[in-house]
C-alpha positions in Angstrom: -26.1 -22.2 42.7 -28.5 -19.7 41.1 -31.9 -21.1 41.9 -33.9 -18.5 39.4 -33.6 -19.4 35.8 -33.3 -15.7 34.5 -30.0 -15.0 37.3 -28.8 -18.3 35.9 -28.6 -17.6 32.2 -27.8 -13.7 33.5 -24.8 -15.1 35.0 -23.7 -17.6 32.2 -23.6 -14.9 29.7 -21.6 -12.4 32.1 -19.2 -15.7 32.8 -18.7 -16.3 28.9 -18.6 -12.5 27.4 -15.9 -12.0 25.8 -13.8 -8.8 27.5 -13.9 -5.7 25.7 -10.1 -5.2 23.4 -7.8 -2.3 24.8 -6.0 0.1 22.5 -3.6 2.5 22.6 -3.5 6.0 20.7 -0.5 8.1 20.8 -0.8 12.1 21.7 1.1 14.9 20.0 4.0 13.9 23.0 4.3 10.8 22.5 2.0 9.7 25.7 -0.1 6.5 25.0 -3.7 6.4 26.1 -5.6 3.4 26.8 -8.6 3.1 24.7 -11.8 0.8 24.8 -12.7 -1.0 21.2 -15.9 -1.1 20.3 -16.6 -5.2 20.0 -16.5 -6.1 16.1 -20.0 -7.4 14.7 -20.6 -10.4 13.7 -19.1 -11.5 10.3 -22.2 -11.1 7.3 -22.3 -13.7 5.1 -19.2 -13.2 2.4 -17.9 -10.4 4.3 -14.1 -9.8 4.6 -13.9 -11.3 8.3 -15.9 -14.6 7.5 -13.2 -15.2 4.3 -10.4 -14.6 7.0 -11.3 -14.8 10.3 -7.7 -14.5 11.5 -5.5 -12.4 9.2 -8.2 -9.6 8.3 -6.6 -10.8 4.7 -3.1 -9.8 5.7 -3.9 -6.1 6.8 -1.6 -5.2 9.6 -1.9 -3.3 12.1 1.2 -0.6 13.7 0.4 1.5 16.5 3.0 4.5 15.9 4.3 7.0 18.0 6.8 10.4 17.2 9.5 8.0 17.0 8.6 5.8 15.0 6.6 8.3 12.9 8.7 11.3 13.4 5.9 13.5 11.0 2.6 11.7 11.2 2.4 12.2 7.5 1.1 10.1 5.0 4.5 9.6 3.2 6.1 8.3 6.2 3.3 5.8 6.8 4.3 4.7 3.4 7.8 4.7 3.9 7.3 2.8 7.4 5.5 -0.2 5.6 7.5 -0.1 2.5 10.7 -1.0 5.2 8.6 -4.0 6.4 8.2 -5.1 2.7 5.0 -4.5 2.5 2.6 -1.1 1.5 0.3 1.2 2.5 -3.0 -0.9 2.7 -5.6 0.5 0.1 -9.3 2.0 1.1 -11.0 -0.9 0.1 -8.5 -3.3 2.1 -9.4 -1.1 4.8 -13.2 -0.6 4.3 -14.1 -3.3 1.6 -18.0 -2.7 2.4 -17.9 0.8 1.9 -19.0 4.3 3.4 -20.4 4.0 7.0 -19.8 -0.1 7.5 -17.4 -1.7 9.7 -13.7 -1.3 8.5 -11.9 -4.7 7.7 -9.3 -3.9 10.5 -8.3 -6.3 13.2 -10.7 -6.1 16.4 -12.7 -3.9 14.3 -14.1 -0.3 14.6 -12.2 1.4 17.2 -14.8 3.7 19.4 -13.1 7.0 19.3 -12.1 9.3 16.2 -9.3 7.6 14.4 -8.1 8.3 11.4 -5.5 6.3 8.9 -3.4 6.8 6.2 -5.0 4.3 3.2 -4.0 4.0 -0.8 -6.8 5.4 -3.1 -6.1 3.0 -6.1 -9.3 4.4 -7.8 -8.0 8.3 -8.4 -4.3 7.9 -9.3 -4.7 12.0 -9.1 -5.7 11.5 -5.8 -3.5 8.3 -4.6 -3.0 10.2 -0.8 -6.1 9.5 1.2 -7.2 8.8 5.1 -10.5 6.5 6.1 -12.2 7.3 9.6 -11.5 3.3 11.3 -13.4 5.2 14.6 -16.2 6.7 16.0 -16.1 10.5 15.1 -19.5 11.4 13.8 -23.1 9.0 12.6 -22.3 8.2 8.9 -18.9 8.9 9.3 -17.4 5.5 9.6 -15.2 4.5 6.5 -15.7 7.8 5.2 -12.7 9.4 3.6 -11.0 12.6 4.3 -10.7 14.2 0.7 -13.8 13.4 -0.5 -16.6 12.9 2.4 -14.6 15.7 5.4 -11.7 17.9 6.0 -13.2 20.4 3.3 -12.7 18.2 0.5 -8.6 18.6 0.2 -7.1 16.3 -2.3 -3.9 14.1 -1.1 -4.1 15.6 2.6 -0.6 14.5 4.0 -1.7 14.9 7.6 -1.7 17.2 10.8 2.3 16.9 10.4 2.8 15.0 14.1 1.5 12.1 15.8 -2.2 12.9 17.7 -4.6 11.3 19.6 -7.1 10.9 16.2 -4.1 9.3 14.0 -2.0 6.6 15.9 -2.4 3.9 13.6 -1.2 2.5 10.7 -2.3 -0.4 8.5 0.0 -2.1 6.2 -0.8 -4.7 3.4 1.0 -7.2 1.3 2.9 -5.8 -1.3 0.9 -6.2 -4.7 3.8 -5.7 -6.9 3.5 -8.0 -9.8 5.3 -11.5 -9.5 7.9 -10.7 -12.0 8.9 -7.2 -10.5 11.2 -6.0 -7.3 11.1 -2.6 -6.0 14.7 -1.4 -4.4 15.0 1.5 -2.7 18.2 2.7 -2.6 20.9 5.2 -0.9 24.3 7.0 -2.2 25.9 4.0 -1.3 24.2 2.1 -3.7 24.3 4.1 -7.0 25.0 7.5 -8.5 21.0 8.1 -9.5 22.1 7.5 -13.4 20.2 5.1 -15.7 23.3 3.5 -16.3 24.1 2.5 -13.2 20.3 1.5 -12.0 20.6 -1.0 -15.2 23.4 -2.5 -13.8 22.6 -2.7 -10.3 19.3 -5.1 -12.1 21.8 -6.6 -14.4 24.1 -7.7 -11.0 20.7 -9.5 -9.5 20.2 -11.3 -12.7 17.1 -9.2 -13.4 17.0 -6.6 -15.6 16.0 -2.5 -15.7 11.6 -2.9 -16.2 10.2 -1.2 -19.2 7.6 1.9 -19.1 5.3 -0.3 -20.3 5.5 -2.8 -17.7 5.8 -0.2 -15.1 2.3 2.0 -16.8 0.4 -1.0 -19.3 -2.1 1.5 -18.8 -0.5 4.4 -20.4 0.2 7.9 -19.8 -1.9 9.5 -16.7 -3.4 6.1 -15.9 -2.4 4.2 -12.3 0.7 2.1 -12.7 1.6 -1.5 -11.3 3.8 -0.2 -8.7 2.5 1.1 -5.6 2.2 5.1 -6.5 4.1 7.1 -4.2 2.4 10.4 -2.4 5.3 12.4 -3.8 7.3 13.1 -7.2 9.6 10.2 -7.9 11.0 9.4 -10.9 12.0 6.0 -11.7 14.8 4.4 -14.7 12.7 2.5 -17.4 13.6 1.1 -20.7 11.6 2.6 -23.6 12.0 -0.2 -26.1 9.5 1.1 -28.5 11.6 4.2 -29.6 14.9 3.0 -30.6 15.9 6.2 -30.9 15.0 7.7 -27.0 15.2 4.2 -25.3 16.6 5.3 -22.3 13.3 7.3 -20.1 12.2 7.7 -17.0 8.7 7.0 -15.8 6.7 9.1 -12.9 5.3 7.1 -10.6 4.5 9.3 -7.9 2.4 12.6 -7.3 4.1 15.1 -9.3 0.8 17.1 -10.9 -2.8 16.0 -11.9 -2.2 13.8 -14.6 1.6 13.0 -14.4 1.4 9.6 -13.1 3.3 6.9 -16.0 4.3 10.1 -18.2 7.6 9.9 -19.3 10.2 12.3 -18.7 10.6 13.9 -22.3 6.8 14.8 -22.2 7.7 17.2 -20.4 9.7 20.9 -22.1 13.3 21.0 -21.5 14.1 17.4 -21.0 16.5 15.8 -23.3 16.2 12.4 -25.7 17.9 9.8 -23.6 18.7 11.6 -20.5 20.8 9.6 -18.2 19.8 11.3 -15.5 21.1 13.9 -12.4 24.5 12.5 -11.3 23.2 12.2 -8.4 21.0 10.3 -6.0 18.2 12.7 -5.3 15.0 12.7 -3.1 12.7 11.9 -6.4 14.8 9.1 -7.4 15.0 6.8 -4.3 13.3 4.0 -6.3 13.9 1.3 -9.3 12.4 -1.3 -10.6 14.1 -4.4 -11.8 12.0 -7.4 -13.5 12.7 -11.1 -13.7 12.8 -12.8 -17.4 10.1 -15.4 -16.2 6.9 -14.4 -17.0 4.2 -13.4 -14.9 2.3 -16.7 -15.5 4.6 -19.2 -14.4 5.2 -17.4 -11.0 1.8 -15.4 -10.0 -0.2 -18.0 -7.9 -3.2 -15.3 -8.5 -2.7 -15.2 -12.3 -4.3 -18.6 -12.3 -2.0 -20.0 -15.4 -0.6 -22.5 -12.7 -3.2 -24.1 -10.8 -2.7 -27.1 -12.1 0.0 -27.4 -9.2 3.8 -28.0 -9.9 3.2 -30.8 -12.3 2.9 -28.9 -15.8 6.0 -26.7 -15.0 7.7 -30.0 -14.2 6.6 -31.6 -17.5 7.1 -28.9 -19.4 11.0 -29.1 -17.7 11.6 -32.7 -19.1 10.1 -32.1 -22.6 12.5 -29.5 -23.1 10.7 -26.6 -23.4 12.3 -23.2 -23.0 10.6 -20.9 -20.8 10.9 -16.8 -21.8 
């Protein structure tokens, strides 16, 4: 027993310390290295962590190696959590306090250089971004590689392998809207014509989205669906011109300013153009919507908190919902 007070309480806090975590990063070979966390800080009031202590709010976290990440590219890291159902996670996901805080990640700020492949929601020029999670320089943590490093390159894809600086990936709920599902789809699902993307909807009782479900925004402006860091071109129904109804929408990085323009904005496209005849690598995606609305299935939309009584209710009464 420790007869002088200060060994005592010396003693106490070595008993009850928590242990430093243990990471791994993955070299250019594939090799793992062991690497020491630095401990996370305690949670400020209303920070991320204190709101959800456990699930970091759903970020989640995929140490990668060349196998899994053949590339180390930022389009693979989107492809990677797409496959899980769920997406890339977005800068403020990862660093919701900003520039030179403590990321949102689990176990927190990891102490050696680390940089991940995030979303940049706020430039929809610029949706292809990567946040320092690690100790690399002072000021440097959260900092982004685009904008604050790396001479200021927009939509860097990465070093084009897997290195000791890039190992991990963090992946985020999909934030589709209720009513919409993304499919991603092969040669063995459909020929790459509108036609046949309608009726792959039409065969899950959904239906082919229209551009202006896909963009609300409009032309140039970020669209619902997770923006891909590479040009893809998805089926939409144009409703609002009867005569050119059948479009297709860019939702990926084609050029500055392409994101949500439609395919006959652009010289040499034809009215109602069906499409290549062919599955090709910028036309991996569609998006089919549900004829519920958003409303009545979005628990975030807040038109149901009421529970599942005024859907019930409004069962029995008869009413007919769109």
């Amino acid at each position: 027993m420790c007869r002088h007070p200060m060994l005592f309480l010396c003693l106490l806090y070595l008993t009850f310390e928590p242990l430093a975590g243990v990471d791994v990063a993955v070299g250019s070979g594939g090799e793992i290295h062991k690497l020491v966390r630095v401990e996370s800080r305690p949670a400020r009031e209303g920070s991320t962590e204190e709101e959800d202590p456990e699930g970091f709010s759903g970020v989640e976290e995929n140490p990668l190696t060349r196998d899994t990440w053949p590339d180390g590219t930022w389009n693979k890291a989107d492809e990677y959590c797409r496959a899980k159902g769920k997406q890339l996670c977005d800068y403020k996901k990862v660093c919701p306090s900003g520039r030179s805080r403590q990321p949102a990640i689990p176990g927190g700020q990891k102490k050696y250089e680390m940089w991940t492949p995030v979303r940049n929601l706020d430039d929809p020029d610029n949706p292809v971004e990567w946040a320092q999670v690690g100790t690399r320089h002072v000021g440097d943590l959260c900092c982004l590689i685009s904008s604050d490093c790396h001479g200021k390159v927009k939509n860097f894809q990465g070093w084009g392998q897997v290195k000791p600086f890039n190992g991990f990936v963090y992946c985020c709920e999909n934030d589709l809207p209720a009513n919409l599902e993304e499919f991603k789809l092969s040669n063995r699902h459909w020929n790459g014509s509108w036609t046949e993307a309608a009726s792959l909807c039409e065969k899950k009782g959904l239906r082919l989205a229209e551009w202006g479900e896909i963009c609300p925004r409009g032309r140039g402006k970020s669209a619902v669906v997770p923006q891909l860091g590479k040009l893809m071109w998805t089926p939409v129904l144009n409703s609002g011109d009867k005569n050119n109804s059948v479009q297709w929408a860019q939702v990926g990085l084609r050029m500055e300013g392409d994101i949500c323009k439609l395919i006959t904005d652009f010289p040499g496209h034809e009215v109602n153009f069906r499409g290549w005849g062919e599955l090709r690598p910028y036309t991996e995606y569609i998006y089919c919507r549900s004829n519920k609305t958003v409303q009545a299935e979005d628990p975030k939309s807040g038109a149901n908190r009421g529970g599942a009584w005024p859907l019930a209710a409004a069962l029995l009464l008869g009413f007919v919902w769109p």
